[in-house]
C-alpha positions in Angstrom: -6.8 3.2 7.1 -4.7 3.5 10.4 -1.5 4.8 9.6 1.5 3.1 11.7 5.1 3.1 12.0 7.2 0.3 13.4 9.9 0.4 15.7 12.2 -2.6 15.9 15.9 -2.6 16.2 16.7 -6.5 14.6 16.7 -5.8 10.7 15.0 -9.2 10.2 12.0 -9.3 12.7 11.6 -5.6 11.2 10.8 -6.8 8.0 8.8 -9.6 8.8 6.8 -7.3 10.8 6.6 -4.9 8.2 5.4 -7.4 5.6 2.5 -8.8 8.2 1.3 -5.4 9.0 1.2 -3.9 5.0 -1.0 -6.8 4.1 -3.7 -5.7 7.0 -6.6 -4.2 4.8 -7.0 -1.9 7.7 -3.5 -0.8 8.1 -0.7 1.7 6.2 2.4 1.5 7.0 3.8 4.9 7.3 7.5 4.1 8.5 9.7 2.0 9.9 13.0 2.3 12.1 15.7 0.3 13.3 16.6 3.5 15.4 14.2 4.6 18.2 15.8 8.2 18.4 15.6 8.2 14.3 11.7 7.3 15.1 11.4 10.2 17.5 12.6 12.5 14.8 10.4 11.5 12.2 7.4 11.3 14.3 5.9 14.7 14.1 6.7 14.6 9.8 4.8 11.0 9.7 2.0 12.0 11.7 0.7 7.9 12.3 -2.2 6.9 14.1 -0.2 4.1 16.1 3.2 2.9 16.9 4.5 -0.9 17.2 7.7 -0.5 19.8 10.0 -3.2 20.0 10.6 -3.3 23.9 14.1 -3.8 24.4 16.2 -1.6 22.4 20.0 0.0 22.6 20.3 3.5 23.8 16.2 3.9 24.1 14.3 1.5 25.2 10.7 0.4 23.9 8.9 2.1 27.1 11.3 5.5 27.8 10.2 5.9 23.6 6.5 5.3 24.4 6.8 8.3 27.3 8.5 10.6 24.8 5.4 10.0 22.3 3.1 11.2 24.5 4.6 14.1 25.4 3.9 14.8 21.8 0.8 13.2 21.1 -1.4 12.0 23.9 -3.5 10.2 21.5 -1.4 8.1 20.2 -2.0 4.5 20.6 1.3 2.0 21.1 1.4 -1.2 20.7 3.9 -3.2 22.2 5.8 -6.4 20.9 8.0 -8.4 23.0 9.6 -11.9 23.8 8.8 -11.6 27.5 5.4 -11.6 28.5 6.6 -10.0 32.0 6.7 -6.8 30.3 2.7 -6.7 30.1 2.6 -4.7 33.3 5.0 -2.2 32.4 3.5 -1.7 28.9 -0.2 -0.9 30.6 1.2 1.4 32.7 1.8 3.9 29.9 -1.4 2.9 28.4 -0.9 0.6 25.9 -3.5 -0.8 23.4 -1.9 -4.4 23.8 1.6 -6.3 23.5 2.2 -8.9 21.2 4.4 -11.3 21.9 7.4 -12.6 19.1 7.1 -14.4 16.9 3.8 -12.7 16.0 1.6 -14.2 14.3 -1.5 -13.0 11.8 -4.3 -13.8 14.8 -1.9 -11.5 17.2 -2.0 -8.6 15.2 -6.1 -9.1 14.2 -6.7 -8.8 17.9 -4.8 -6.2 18.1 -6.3 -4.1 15.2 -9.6 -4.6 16.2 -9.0 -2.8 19.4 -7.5 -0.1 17.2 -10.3 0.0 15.3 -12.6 0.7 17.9 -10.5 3.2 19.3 -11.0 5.1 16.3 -14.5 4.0 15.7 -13.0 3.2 12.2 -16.3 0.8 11.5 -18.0 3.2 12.1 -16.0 6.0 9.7 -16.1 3.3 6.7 -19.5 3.8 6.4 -19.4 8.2 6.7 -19.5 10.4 3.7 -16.6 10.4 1.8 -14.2 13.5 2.1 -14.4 15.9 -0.8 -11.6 15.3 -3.2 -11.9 11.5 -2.7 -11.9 9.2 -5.4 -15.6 7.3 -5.6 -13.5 4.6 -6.6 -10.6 2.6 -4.9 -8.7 0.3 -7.3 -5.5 0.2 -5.7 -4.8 -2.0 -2.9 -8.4 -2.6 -2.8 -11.5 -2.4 -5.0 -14.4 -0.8 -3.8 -17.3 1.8 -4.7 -18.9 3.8 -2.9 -22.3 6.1 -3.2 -22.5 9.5 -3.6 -23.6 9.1 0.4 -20.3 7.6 1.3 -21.7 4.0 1.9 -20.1 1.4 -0.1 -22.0 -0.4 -3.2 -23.0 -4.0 -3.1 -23.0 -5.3 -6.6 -25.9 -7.7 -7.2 -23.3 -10.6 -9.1 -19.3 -10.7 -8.7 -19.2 -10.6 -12.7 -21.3 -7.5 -12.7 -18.3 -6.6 -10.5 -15.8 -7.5 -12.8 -17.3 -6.0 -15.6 -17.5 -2.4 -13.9 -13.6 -3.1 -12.9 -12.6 -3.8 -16.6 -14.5 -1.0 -17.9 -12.4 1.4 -15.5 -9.3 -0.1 -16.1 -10.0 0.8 -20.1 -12.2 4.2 -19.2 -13.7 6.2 -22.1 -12.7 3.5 -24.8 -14.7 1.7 -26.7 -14.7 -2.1 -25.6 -16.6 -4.7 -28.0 -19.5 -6.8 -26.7 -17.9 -9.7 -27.9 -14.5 -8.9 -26.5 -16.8 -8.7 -23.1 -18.1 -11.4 -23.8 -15.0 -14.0 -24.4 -12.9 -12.1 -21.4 -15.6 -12.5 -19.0 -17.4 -16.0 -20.3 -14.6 -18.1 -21.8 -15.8 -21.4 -21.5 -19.4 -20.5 -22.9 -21.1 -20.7 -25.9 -21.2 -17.2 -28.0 -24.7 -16.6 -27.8 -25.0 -17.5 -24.2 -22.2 -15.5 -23.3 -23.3 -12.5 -25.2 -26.4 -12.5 -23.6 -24.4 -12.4 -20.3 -22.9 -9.3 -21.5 -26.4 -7.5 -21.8 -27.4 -9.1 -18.4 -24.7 -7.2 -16.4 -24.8 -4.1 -18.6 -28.1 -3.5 -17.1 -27.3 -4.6 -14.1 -24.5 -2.6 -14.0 -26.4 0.8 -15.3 -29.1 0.4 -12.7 -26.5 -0.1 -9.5 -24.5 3.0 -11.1 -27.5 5.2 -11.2 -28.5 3.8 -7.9 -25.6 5.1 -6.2 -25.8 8.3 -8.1 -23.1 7.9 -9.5 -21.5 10.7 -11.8 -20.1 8.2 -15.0 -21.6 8.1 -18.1 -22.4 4.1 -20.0 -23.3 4.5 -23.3 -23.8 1.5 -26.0 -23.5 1.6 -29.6 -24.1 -1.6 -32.0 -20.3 -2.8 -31.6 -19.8 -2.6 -27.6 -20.2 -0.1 -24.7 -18.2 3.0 -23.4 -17.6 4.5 -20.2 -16.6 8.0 -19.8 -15.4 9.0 -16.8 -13.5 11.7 -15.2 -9.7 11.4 -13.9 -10.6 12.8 -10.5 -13.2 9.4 -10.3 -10.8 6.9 -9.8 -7.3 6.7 -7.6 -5.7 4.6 -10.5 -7.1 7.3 -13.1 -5.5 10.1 -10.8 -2.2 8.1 -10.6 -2.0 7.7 -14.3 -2.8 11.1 -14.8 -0.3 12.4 -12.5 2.5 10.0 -13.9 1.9 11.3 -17.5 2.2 15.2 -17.3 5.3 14.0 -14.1 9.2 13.7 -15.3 10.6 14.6 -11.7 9.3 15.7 -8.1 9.7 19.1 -6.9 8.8 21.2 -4.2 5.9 22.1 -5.8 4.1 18.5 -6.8 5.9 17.2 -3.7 2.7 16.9 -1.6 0.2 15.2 -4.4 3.5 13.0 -5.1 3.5 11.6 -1.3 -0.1 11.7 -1.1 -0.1 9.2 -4.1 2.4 7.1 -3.0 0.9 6.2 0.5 -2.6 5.7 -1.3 -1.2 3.4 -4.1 -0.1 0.7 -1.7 -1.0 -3.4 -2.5 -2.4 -5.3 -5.3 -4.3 -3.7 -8.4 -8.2 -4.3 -7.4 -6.9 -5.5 -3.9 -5.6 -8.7 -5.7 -9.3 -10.3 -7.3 -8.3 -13.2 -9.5 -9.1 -11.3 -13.1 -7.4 -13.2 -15.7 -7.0 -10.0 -17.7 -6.1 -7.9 -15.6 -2.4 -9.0 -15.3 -0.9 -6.6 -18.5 -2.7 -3.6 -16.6 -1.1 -4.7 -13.1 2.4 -4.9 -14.5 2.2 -1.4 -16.1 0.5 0.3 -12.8 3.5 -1.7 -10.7 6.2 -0.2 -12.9 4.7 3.1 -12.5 4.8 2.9 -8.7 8.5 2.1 -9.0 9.0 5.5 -11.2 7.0 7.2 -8.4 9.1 5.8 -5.6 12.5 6.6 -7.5 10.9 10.1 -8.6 10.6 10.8 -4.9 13.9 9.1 -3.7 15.9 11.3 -5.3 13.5 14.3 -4.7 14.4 13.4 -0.9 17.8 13.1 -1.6 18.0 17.3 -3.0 16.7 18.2 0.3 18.9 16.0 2.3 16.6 14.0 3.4 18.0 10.6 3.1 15.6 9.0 5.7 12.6 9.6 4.0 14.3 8.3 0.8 14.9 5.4 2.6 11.5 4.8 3.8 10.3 5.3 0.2 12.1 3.0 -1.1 12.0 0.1 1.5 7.4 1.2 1.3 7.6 0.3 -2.3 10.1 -2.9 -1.5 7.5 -4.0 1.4 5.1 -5.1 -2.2 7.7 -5.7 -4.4 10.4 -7.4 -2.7 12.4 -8.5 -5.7 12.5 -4.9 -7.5 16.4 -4.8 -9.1 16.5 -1.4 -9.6 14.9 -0.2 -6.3 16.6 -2.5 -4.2 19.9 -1.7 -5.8 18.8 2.5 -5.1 18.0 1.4 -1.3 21.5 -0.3 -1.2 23.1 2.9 -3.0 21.6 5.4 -0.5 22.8 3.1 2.5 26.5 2.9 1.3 26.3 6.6 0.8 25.2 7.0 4.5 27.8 4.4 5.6 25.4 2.3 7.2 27.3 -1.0 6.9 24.9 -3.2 9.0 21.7 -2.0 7.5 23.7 -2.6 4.1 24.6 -6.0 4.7 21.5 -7.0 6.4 19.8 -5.8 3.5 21.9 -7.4 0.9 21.3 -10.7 2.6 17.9 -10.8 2.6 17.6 -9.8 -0.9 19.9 -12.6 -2.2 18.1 -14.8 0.4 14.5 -14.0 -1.6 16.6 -14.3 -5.2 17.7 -17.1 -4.6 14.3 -19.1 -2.6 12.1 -17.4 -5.5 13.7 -17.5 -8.5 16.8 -19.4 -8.4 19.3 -16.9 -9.3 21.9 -14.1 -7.7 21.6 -10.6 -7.3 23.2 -9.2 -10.8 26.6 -7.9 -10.8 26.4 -4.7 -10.4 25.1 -5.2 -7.0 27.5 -7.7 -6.1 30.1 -5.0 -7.1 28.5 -2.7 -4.7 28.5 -5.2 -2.2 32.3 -5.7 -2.1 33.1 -2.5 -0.4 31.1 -3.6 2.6 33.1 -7.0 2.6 29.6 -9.4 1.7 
C-alpha cells in the first residue's frame, strides 16, 4: 500500500478527493489537511509515501509546500492537482510525479498511481516474502492469501474461495457439512450440494498444504474445523486486540494505530457473500470503538489533530456513522473551528438526507446552534 496524505484547502473537493483515493486498492490514506502549514507539521509523525497538493492555497501555496517537503524528504513523490493546466511547468520543475487536473476523475488518479507504483517497484514488492509478523491472511479491505513464500494463492474455484473465507470468519468452530452446504449451494439439491462441500474440502486442503500453510482442517462425521492461530489473520488480530482492549494508552498506543490504518475498507475487500453481512456489521462497529478508543487517547495528549484525522479515516468508510460524526463535530467546536464545523455539518445532513431521508438527530442539531447552522 502507498501511504498518502492530501492537501486541499476547499472542505468539499477534500472529501471528494479523499473518498476517490481510500477506494484505490493500492492506496492508504494517511491524512488529510485543509491547512498546508498544519500538513508540514504532521509530516514527519505520518511518514506517507506521497502527497496530493492542492496548488493554490492561502498563506502557502501548493509549490512553496512541495519545496519544504523536500527539504525533509527528498524521496517524496507529490502529486499535484489543479484547475489550471498552466501550472504543469511549474509542478515539473520540483519534480512532480504528475498533476491532475479538477474535477478528477477515477482514470486521472489510475494514471497517476501507476506511475507511483513503478516508482516504488510496488508490482514488484506484491509478489516479495512477506515481512515477519504479517498476517498470511488479509480479510480486511481485501481478501487475499498468500504462501509461506510470500506469493499470493490462486484458488482453483471462487467457492473453494468462499469456503476458506467462511471458515476464517468462524475459526476453530465447528461448522456442519450441511450448514456448508445450504450457505454455499442454496438453490441445489441436498445431495448435490453436499457433495459440493466434499469437492472444495479437498480442494481446499490440497491448496492449503500447497502453500505450506500453518492451519490445521480437520473433519469429523458432522462437519469440519479449522484451527488457526490469532496471529494468522488481520481480522483474528483485530478481534483479539478489541477483546482483552477497554481504552488506549501509551502503552498499546502503537499496535492500536497500527490496526487502525490496516483495518481500512470492506470486510473481504467487499466479495458478494450473502452470509457474511452479520460478521461485517460486528467488525464495522468494532472499528468505530477503535477510532473513538484512539480519539480520545489523542485528546489526553493534546493532540487534537490526530484525533481529527482518526475520526474523519473512519468517516471516509462510514460516512453516516452518528456517533463518530457527532465526536468529529465535538472536537471541532472545542477547537473553535467554525468553518470546518459548518462545512462538516453540511455535508453530513446533505448524505442524511440523499441516503436515508432523514435529519441529523437532535442532539447534533443542538450542537449545531452555537455555530449559527
Amino acid at each position: 500500500m502507498i501511504r498518502v496524505i492530501i492537501v486541499e484547502d476547499e472542505q468539499p473537493t477534500l472529501d471528494l478527493m479523499e473518498r476517490l483515493v481510500g477506494r484505490h486498492p493500492l492506496l492508504e490514506v494517511a491524512g488529510t489537511f485543509t491547512s498546508p502549514l498544519e500538513a508540514l507539521e504532521q509530516y514527519t509523525l505520518l511518514k506517507p509515501d506521497a502527497v496530493f497538493l492542492d496548488v493554490e492555497m492561502p498563506k502557502m501555496g501548493g509549490l512553496e509546500l512541495a519545496n519544504k517537503l523536500r527539504e525533509i524528504d527528498e524521496d517524496i513523490q507529490i502529486v499535484f492537482t489543479t484547475a489550471y493546466p498552466d501550472y504543469a511547468v511549474d509542478a515539473f520543475r520540483v519534480s512532480a510525479v504528475d498533476y491532475l487536473l479538477k474535477p478528477v476523475t477515477s482514470d486521472d488518479l489510475e494514471r497517476v498511481v501507476a506511475r507511483l507504483s513503478k516508482n516504488y517497484s510496488l508490482r514488484s514488492n506484491l509478489e516479495a516474502p512477506v515481512a515477519v509478523g504479517e498476517p498470511s491472511v488479509r480479510c480486511l479491505g481485501t481478501f487475499e492469501t498468500r504462501k509461506v513464500d510470500g506469493s499470493l494463492i490462486s484458488w482453483p474455484t471462487r467457492k473453494t474461495e468462499e469456503l476458506f473465507a467462511y471458515l476464517l470468519a468462524y475459526p476453530n468452530r465447528l461448522a456442519g457439512k450441511w450448514q456448508l452446504a445450504d450457505l454455499l449451494w442454496t438453490d441445489m439439491e441436498e445431495d448435490r450440494a453436499l457433495h459440493n462441500v466434499h469437492n472444495a474440502i479437498y480442494r481446499l486442503k490440497k491448496a492449503l498444504k500447497e502453500a505450506g500453510l500453518p492451519v490445521d482442517l480437520t473433519h469429523s462425521n458432522e462437519g469440519y474445523l479449522l484451527r488457526v492461530a490469532p496471529a494468522f489473520t488481520d481480522i483474528e488480530r483485530f478481534r483479539d486486540f478489541m477483546k482483552r482492549t477497554s481504552a488506549i494508552d501509551i502503552r498499546n498506543a502503537t499496535e492500536a494505530e497500527k490496526l487502525f490504518r490496516s483495518c481500512r475498507g470492506e470486510l473481504f475487500g467487499g466479495k458478494d457473500y450473502v452470509w457474511s453481512s452479520g460478521l461485517a456489521a460486528e467488525v464495522s462497529a468494532q472499528k468505530a470503538s477503535l477510532a473513538l478508543m484512539l480519539a480520545s487517547y489523542y485528546r489526553e495528549i493534546a493532540d487534537m489533530a490526530a484525533a481529527k484525522m482518526t475520526l474523519r479515516t473512519y468517516l471516509a468508510d462510514a460516512p453516516l456513522d452518528e456517533e463518530i460524526n457527532a465526536e468529529l463535530l465535538r472536537l471541532y467546536a472545542e477547537s473553535g473551528e467554525s468553518g470546518a464545523f459548518r462545512n462538516h455539518y453540511e455535508q453530513y445532513a446533505q448524505r442524511l438526507e440523499a441516503e436515508l431521508g432523514v435529519r441529523p438527530t437532535e442532539s447534533i442539531r443542538v450542537l449545531a446552534t452555537g455555530f449559527s447552522i
